[in-house]
DRENFI-807729 format. One record per residue (C-alpha): x, y, z. Coordinates in Angstrom, 1 decimal. Example, Ala and Ser with C-alpha at 12.3 -4.5 7.8 and 13.67 -1.06 7.14 Angstrom:
2
<<12.3; -4.5; 7.8>> <<13.7; -1.1; 7.1>> 
! end
This chain:
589
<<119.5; 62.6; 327.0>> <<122.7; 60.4; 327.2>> <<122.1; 56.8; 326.7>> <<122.8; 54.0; 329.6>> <<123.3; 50.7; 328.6>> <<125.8; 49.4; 331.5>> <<125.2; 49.7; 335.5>> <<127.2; 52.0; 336.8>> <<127.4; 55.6; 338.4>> <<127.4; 58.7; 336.2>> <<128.0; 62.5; 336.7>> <<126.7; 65.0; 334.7>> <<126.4; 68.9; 334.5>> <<123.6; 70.6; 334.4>> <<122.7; 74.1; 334.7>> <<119.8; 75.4; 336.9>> <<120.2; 79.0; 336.4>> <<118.4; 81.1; 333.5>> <<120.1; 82.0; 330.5>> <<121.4; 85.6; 331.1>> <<121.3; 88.3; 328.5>> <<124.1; 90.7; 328.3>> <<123.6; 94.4; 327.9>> <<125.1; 95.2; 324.1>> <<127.1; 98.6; 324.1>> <<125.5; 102.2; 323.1>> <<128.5; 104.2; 322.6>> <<129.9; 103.3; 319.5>> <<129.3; 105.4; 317.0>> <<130.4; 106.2; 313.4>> <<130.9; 108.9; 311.2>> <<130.5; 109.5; 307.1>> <<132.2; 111.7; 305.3>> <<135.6; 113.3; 302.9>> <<138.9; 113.6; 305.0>> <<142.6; 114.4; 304.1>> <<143.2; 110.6; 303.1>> <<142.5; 107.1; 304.0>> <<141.0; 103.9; 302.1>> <<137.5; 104.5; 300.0>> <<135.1; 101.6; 300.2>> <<135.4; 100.0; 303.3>> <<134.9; 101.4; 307.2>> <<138.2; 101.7; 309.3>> <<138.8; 99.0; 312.3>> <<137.7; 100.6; 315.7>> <<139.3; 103.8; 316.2>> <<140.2; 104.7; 320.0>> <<142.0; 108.3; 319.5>> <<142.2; 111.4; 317.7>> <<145.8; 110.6; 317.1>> <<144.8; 107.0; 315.7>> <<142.5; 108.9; 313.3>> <<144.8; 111.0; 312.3>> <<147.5; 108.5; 311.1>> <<144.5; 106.7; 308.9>> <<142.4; 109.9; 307.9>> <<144.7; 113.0; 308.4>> <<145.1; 116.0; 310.8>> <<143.0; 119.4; 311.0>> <<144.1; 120.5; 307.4>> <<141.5; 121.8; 305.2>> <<139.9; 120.7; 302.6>> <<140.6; 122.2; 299.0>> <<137.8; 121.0; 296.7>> <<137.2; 121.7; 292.9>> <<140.3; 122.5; 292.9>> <<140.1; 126.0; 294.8>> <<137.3; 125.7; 297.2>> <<138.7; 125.8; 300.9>> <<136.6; 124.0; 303.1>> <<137.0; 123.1; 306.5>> <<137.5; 119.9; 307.6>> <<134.8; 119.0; 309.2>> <<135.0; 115.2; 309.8>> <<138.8; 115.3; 311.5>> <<137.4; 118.4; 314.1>> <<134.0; 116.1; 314.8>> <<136.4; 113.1; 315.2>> <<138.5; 115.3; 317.7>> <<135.3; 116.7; 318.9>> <<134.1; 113.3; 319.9>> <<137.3; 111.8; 321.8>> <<137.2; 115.5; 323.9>> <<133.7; 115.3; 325.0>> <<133.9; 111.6; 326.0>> <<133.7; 109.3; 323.1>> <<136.0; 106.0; 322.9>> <<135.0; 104.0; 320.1>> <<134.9; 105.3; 316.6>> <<134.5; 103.9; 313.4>> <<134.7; 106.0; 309.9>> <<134.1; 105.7; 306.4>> <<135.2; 107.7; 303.7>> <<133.8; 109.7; 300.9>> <<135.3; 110.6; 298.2>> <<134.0; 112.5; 294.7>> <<136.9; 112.9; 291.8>> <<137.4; 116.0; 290.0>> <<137.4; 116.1; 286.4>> <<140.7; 116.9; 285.1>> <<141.3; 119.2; 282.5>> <<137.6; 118.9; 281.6>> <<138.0; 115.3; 280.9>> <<136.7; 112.0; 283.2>> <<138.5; 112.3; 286.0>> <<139.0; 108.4; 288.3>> <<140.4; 108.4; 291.4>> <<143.8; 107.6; 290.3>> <<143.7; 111.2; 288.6>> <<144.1; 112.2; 292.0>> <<146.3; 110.3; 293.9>> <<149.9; 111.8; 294.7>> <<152.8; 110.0; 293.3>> <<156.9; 110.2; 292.9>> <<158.6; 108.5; 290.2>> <<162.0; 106.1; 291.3>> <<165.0; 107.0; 288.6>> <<165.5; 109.2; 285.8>> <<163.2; 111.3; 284.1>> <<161.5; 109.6; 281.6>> <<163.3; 106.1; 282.5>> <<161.9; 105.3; 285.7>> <<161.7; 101.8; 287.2>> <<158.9; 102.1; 289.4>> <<157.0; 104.8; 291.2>> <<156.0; 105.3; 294.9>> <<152.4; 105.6; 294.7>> <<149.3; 107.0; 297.1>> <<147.0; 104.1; 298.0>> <<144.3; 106.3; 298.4>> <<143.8; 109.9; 296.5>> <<143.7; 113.2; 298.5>> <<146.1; 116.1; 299.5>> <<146.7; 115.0; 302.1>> <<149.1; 111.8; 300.8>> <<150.8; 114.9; 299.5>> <<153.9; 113.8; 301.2>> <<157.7; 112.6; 301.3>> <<159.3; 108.8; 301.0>> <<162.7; 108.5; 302.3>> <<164.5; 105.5; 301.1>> <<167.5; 104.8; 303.9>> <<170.6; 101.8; 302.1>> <<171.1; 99.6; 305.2>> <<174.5; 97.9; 304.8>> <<175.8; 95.4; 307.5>> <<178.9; 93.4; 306.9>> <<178.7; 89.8; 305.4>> <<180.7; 86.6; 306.3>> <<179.9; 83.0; 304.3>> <<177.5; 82.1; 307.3>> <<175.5; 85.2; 306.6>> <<175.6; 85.2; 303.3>> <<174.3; 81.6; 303.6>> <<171.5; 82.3; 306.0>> <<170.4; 85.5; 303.4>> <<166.9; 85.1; 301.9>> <<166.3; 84.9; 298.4>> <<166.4; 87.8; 296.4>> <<168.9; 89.2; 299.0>> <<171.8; 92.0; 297.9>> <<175.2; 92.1; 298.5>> <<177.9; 94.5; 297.4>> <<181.6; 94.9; 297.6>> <<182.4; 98.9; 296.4>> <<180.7; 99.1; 292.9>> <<179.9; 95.4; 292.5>> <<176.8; 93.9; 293.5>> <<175.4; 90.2; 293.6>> <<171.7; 88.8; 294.0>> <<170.7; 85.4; 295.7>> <<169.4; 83.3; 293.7>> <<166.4; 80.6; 294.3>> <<169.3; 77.8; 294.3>> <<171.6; 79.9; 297.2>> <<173.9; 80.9; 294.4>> <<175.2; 84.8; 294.2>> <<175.8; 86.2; 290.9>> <<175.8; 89.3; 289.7>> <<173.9; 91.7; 287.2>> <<176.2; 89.6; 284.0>> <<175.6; 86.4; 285.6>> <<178.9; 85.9; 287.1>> <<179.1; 83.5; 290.0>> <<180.1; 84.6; 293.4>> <<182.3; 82.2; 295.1>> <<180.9; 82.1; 299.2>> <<184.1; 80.6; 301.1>> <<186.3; 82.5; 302.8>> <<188.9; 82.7; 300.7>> <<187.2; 83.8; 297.6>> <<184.7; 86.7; 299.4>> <<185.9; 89.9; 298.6>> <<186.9; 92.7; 300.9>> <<184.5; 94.7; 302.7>> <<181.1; 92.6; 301.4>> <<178.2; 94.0; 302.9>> <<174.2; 92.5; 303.0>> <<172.1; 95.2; 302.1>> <<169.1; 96.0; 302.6>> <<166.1; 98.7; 302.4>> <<164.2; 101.0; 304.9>> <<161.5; 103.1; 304.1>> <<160.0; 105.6; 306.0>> <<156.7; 107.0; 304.6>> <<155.5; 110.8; 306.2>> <<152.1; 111.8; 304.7>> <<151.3; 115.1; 304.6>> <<154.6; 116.7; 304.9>> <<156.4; 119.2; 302.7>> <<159.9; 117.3; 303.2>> <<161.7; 114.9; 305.4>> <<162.0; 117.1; 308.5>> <<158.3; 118.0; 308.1>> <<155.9; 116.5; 310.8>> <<153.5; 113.8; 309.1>> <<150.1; 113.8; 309.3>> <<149.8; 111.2; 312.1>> <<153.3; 110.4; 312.5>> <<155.8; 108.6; 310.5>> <<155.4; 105.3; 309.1>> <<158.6; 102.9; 308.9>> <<159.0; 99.3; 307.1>> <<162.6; 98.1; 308.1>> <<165.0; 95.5; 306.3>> <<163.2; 95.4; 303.1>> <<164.8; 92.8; 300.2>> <<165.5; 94.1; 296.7>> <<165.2; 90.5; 294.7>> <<162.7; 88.7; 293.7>> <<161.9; 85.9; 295.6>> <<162.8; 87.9; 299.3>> <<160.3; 87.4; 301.1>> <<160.4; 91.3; 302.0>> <<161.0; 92.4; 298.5>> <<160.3; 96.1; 298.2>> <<157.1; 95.9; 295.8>> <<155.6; 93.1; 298.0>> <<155.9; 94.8; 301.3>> <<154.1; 97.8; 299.5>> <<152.1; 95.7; 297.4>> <<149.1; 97.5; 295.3>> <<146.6; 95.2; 296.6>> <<148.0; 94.1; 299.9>> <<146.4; 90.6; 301.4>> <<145.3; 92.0; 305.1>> <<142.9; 94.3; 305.6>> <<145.1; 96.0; 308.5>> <<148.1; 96.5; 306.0>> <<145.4; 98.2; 303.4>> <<143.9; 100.4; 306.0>> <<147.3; 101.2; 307.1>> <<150.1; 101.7; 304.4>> <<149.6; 105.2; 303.0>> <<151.9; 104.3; 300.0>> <<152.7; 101.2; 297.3>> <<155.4; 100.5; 295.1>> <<154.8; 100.3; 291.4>> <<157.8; 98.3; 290.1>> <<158.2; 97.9; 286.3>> <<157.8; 94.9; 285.3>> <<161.7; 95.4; 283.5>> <<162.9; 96.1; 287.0>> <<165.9; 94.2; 288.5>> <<167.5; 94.2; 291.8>> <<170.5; 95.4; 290.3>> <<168.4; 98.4; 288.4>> <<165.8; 99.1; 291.3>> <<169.1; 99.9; 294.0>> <<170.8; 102.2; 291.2>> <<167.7; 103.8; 291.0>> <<166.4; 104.0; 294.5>> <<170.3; 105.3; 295.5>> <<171.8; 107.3; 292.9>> <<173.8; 109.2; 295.0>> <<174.5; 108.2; 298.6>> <<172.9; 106.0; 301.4>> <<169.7; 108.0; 301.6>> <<167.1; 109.8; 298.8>> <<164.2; 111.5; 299.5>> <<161.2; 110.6; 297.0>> <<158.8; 114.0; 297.0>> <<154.9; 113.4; 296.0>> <<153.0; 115.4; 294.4>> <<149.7; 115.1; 292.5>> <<146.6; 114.6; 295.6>> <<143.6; 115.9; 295.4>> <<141.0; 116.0; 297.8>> <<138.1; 115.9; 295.1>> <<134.9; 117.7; 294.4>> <<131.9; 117.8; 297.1>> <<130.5; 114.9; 298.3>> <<127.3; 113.9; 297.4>> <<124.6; 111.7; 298.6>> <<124.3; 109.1; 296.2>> <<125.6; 108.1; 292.5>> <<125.9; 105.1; 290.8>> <<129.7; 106.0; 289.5>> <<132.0; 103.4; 290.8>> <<134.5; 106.1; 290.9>> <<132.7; 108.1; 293.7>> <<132.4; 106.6; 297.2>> <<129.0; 108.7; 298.0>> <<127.3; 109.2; 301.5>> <<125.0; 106.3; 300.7>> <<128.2; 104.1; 299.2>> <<130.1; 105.3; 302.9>> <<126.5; 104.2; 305.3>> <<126.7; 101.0; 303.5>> <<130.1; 99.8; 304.8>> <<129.5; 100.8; 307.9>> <<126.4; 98.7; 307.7>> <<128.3; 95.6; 307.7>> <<129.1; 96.6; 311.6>> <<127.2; 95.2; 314.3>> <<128.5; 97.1; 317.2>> <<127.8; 100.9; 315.7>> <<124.9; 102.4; 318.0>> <<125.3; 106.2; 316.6>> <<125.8; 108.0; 313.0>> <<126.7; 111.2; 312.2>> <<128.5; 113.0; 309.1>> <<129.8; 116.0; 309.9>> <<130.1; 118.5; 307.5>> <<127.0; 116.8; 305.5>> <<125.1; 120.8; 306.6>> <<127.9; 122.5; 305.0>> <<127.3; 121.2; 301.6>> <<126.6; 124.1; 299.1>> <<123.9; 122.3; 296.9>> <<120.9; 122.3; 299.0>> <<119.5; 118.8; 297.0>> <<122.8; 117.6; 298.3>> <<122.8; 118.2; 302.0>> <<118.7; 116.7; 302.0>> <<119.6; 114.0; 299.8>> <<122.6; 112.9; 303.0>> <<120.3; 114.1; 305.7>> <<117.6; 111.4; 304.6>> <<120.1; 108.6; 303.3>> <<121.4; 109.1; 307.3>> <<117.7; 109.2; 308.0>> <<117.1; 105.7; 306.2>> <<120.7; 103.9; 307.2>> <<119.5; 104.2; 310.9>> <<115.8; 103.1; 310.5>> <<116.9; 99.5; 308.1>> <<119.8; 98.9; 310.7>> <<116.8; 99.1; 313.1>> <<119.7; 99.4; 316.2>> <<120.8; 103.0; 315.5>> <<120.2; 106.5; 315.8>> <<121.5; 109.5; 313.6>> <<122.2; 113.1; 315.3>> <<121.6; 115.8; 312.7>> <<123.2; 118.7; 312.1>> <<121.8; 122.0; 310.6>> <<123.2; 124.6; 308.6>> <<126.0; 126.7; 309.4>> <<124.6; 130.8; 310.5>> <<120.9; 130.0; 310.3>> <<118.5; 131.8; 311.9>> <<116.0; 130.5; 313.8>> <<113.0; 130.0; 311.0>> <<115.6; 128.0; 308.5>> <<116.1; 125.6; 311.6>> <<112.3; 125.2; 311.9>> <<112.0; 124.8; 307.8>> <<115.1; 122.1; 308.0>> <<112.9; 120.3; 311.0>> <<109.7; 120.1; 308.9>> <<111.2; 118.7; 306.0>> <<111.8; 115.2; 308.1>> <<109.9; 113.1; 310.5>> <<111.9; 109.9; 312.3>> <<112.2; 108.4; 315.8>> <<115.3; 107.1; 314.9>> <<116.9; 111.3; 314.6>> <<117.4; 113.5; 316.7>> <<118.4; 117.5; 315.1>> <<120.7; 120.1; 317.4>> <<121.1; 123.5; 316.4>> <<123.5; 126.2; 316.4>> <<127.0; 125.7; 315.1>> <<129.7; 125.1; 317.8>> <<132.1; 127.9; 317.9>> <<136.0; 126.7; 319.2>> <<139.6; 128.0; 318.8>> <<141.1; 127.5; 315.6>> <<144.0; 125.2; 315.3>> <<145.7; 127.2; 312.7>> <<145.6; 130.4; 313.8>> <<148.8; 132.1; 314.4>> <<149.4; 135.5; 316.8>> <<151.0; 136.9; 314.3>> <<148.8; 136.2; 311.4>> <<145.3; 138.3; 311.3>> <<144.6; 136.5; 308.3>> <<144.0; 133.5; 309.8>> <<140.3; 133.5; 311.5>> <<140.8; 132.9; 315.5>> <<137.7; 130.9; 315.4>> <<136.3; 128.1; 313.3>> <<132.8; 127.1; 314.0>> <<132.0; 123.3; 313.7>> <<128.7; 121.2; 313.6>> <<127.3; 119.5; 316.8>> <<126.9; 116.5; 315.8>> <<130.7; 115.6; 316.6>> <<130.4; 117.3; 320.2>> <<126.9; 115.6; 320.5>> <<127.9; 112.2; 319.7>> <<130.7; 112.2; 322.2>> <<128.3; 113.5; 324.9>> <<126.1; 110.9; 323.9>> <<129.1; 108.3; 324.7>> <<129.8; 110.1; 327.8>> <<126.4; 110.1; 329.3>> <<126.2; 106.2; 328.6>> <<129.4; 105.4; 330.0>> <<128.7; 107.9; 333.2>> <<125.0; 107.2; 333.6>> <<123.7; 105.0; 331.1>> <<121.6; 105.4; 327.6>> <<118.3; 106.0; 329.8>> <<119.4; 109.0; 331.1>> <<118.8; 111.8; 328.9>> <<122.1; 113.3; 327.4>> <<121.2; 116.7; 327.8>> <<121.8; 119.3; 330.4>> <<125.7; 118.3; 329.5>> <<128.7; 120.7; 329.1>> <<130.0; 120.6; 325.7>> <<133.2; 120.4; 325.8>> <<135.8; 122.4; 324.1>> <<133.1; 125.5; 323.1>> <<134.3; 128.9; 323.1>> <<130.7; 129.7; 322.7>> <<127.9; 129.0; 320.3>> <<127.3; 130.2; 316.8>> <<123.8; 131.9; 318.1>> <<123.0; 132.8; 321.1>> <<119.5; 131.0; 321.2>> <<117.0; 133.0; 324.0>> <<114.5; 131.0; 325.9>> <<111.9; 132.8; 323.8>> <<113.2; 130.9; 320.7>> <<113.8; 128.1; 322.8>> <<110.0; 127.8; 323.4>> <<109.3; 127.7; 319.2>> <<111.8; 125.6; 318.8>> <<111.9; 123.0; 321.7>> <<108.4; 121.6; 321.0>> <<109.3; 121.1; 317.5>> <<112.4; 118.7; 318.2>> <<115.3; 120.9; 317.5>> <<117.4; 120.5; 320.1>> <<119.3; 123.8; 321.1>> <<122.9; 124.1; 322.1>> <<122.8; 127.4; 324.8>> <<124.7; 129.3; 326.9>> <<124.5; 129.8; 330.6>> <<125.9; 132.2; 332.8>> <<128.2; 130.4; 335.3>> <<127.4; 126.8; 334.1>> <<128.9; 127.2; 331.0>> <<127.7; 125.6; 327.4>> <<125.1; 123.2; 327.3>> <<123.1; 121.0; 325.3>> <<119.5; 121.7; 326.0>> <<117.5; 119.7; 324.5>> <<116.8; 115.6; 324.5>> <<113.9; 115.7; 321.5>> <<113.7; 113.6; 318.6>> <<112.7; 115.2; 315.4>> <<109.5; 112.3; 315.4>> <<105.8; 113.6; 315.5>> <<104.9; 110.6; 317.7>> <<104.2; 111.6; 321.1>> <<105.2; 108.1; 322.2>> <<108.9; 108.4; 320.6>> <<109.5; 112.1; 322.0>> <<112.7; 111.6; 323.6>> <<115.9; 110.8; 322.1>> <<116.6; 108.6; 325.6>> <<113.8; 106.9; 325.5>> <<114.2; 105.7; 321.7>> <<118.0; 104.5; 322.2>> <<117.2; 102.7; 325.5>> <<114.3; 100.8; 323.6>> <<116.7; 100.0; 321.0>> <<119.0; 98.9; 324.1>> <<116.4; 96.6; 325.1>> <<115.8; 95.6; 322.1>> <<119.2; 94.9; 320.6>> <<120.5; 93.0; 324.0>> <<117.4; 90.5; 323.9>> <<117.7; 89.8; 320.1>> <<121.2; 89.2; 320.5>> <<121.5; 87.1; 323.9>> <<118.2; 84.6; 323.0>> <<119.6; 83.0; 319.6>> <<119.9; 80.1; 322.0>> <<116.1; 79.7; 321.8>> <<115.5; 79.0; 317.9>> <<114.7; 75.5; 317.0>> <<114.3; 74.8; 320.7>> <<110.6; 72.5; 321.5>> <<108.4; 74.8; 321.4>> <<106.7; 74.2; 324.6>> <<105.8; 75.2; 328.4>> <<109.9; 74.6; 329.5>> <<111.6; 77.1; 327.1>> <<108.2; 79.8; 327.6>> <<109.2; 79.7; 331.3>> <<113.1; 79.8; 330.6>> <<112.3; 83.2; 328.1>> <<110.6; 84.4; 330.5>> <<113.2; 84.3; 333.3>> <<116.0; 84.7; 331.5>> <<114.0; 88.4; 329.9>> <<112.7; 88.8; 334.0>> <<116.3; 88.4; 335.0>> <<118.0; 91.0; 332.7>> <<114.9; 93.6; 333.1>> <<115.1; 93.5; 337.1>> <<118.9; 94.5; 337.0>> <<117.8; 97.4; 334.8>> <<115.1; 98.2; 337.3>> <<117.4; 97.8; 340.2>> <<119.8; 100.5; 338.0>> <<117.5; 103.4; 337.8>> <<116.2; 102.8; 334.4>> <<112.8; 101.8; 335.1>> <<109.8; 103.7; 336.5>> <<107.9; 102.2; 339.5>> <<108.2; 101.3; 343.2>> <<108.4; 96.8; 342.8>> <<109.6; 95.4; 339.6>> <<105.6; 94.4; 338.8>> <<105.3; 98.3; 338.7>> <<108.6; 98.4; 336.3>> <<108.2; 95.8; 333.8>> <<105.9; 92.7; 332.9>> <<106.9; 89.3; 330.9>> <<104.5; 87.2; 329.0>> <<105.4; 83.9; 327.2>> <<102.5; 81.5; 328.0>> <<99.0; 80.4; 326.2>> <<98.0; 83.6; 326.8>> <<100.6; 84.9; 324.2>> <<99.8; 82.3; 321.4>> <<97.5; 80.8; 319.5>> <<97.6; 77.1; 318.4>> <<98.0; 78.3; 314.8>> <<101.5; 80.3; 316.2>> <<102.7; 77.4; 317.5>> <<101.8; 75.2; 314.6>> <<103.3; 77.8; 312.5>> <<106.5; 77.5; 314.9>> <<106.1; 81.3; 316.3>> <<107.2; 81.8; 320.0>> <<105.7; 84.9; 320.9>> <<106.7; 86.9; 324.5>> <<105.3; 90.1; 324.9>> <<107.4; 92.1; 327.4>> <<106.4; 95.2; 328.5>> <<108.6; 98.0; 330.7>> <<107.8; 101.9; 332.3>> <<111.2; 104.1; 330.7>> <<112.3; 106.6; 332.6>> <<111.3; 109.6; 330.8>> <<113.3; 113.1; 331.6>> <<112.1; 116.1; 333.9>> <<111.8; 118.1; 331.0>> <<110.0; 121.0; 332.9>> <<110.7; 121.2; 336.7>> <<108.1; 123.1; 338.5>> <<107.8; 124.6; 341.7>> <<104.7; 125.5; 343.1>> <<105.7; 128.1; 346.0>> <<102.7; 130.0; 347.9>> <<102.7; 131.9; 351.3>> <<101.5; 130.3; 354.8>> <<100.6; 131.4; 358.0>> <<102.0; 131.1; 361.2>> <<99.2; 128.7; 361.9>> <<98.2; 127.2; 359.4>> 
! end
């Protein structure tokens, strides 16, 4: 309470409304797993669009692992799959396994692309990928900027600037001298500047993934303008593509670094970086995309499934996790040892579910054999394969398969966002078109339907003039109370909004005054959701019921400092089976 010590009037402000609790978001989901390139040990920022996953984790291309193993990329069509069927928010880490060269260790380095600046065997510095993988397979085109100097610019330069007059150069030093590569002084009046001095300076522009400079990149393009040769600039070349850059953005973002010999001067980096003209396109070669994933190692050179769930951990927001492609994996050990570590990410993050995948051209029996091998509320399993057109087929190629089939989990996730954003996480995202299907990789029959509905594999079918579904809304838990994938993520809804929105409580007295503000602040938040559809009964006493009183606590809890509230709702659970009973009438009757 403030303290009054002189007469007088005073105002203060007061609040006489509960705390409210804010919903936290469902939707966000993220995804495990090897792409083209991008960085290894940490998750991306949010990721909004295809495109934007693209530029940090490549295009459509396929995998080549082992060194001669094509395998389709899985994760870039689930990301794409996602943003189609209604996803926005993505986040995605990647894994990454390094193939042993020439039957030696191999480290990630080994497969990283890279392009050497000057003469063979006398280079001064190489452009290098940041990450390994083919797909930093690619081009850097170094572009001499020259724009003409006067004293005033030539005073305003940075240090570590360049300036050149025809085949004479000079370097800015620290103290605002010029001088050049002997040490002669360079005279800045206007009488002593020679004719035609120009500033220089350095563009790059980086293009991942292409063959050569009027390739498209994977992603796009990306430029760095007016870079400085000298030390000291305070663009300098191998600062502004420094190894270990000092923003997380600039790491997740620059494809390539410059690896400047220590030897290097300004003088003997722009010789080397322009041997012949304005312009010189550095090729590199050298990426690998690795061997298989796998679930778990303690190498520090592989970035594992487990190694991937654990940086995503550190996100609050993610509500979904998926890793598409896990299925695929040839080693059976390899694709349970994923399955569970997906299993066991979303159970200790407590606020998550995983969607499942099974294998690709299974019949129906492996799909029941991959269900019994796994028992969680917080999983749900869909099955068949998605088949969709195939990017790179050409009309004039028939070597080139028409159609690729895909996982669900990508599709499923993004009809999971949809159906939150559109109707909210009680509603049961099932009975949704999947978007982007040419069909399914098995036609599943209601007969199979019927074994494997009451199992909890959750069946993508076909329906004649309503197109491809998901039908099914099961989780793959044995508990009759945790059936339905809806009702597990609203609980965790529920669950995640009230943890997050009553922090304000700890440490407060423990008495009658915060019980009743608990309680209307949790009665507050749980009538809107009533009032919203997502609740069962005809009055909100039907709907929901909140407890925080002597009737919730012992003396020994509150002795012990334990608030206890006991909050109980009726979920909406989904018309799995609609029946109608139809039977004849008389006239009279």
């Amino acid at each position: 309470m403030p303290e009054y010590l002189a007469p007088g009037v005073f105002v203060e402000e007061t609040s006489f409304r509960p705390k409210s609790i804010q919903g936290v978001g469902t939707s966000t989901t993220a995804f495990a797993g090897p792409t083209r390139k991008g960085p290894l040990g940490l998750a991306s920022d949010v990721i909004t669009s295809f495109p934007e996953f693209e530029r940090l984790y490549g295009g459509l291309g396929d995998l080549v692992l082992g060194g001669n193993t094509r395998r389709t990329n899985h994760m870039a069509h689930g990301a794409k799959a996602f943003f189609d069927n209604g996803g926005a928010r993505l986040y995605v880490a990647r894994t990454f396994t390094p193939r042993a060269i020439n039957g030696g260790a191999a480290t990630q380095d080994a497969n990283s692309a890279d392009a050497g600046v000057g003469d063979a065997g006398a280079e001064i510095g190489f452009f290098r990928a940041r990450f390994p993988g083919a797909g930093l397979n690619g081009v850097v085109i170094a572009y001499l900027k020259a724009a003409p100097a006067a004293v005033d610019t030539l005073n305003a330069a940075p240090t570590g600037s360049l300036a050149g007059a025809g085949d004479a150069f000079w370097l800015k030093a620290a103290d605002g001298s010029w001088a050049d590569a002997a040490g002669d002084a360079l005279q800045v009046t206007e009488a002593t500047l020679p004719d035609g001095i120009q500033l220089l300076t350095l563009n790059i522009e980086m293009r991942p993934g292409a063959a050569n400079r009027d390739a498209d990149a994977e992603g796009g393009p990306v430029v760095y303008e007016r870079l400085g040769f000298g030390p000291g600039h305070p663009r300098r070349l191998a600062d502004a593509l420094a190894h270990h850059p000092t923003s997380r953005g600039q790491r997740l973002a620059q494809p390539y670094w410059f690896d400047q010999d220590d030897t290097a001067t300004a003088f003997t980096l722009r010789a080397a970086l322009f041997p012949s003209g304005a312009e010189t396109v550095f090729i590199l070669t050298g990426g690998d995309d690795g061997a298989e994933s796998v679930a778990s190692d303690n190498n520090n050179q592989i970035v594992s499934y487990e190694d991937a769930l654990a940086a995503l951990g550190e996100i609050e927001d993610i509500a979904i996790v998926a890793a598409p492609g896990h299925s695929a994996a040839a080693d059976p050990v390899q694709f349970r040892g994923t399955r569970n570590a997906l299993i066991t990410h979303a159970r200790n993050m407590r606020y998550r579910v995983a969607v499942l995948d099974t294998p690709e051209g299974v019949g129906v029996g492996d799909a029941r054999e991959v269900r019994g091998q796994i028992d969680s509320t917080y999983a749900a399993l869909y099955y068949p394969w998605v088949v969709v057109p195939n990017p790179a087929a050409r009309p004039t190629d028939d070597t080139i398969p028409k159609e690729l089939a895909l996982p669900p989990s990508g599709f499923v996730c993004g009809i999971y966002a949809r159906n939150d954003i559109t109707r909210g996480v009680w509603k049961a995202p099932a009975n949704e078109v999947v978007q982007g299907a040419l069909r399914f990789e098995r036609e599943v029959t209601r007969g199979e339907q019927e074994v494997l509905n009451p199992e909890g594999i959750n069946c993508l079918r076909s329906f004649f003039g309503r197109g491809h579904r998901v039908w099914g809304a099961r989780t793959v838990s044995s508990d009759p109370e945790w059936m339905y994938v809806n009702v597990r993520r609203y609980f965790i809804y529920l669950e995640h909004s009230i943890d997050r929105s009553t922090q304000w409580a700890v440490f407060e007295p423990n008495g009658p005054r915060l019980w009743s503000n608990i309680t209307d602040t949790v009665s507050s938040f749980l009538f809107a959701e009533w009032r919203s559809g997502a609740l069962l009964g005809a009055s909100p006493d039907e709907a929901y019921f909140v407890r925080c009183d002597r009737s919730t606590m012992t003396q020994a809890d509150l002795d012990n400092g334990r608030l206890i509230c006991e909050i109980g709702v009726a979920v909406v659970k989904p018309a799995e089976f609609v029946i109608f009973r139809i039977g004849q009438k008389t006239a009279d009757a």
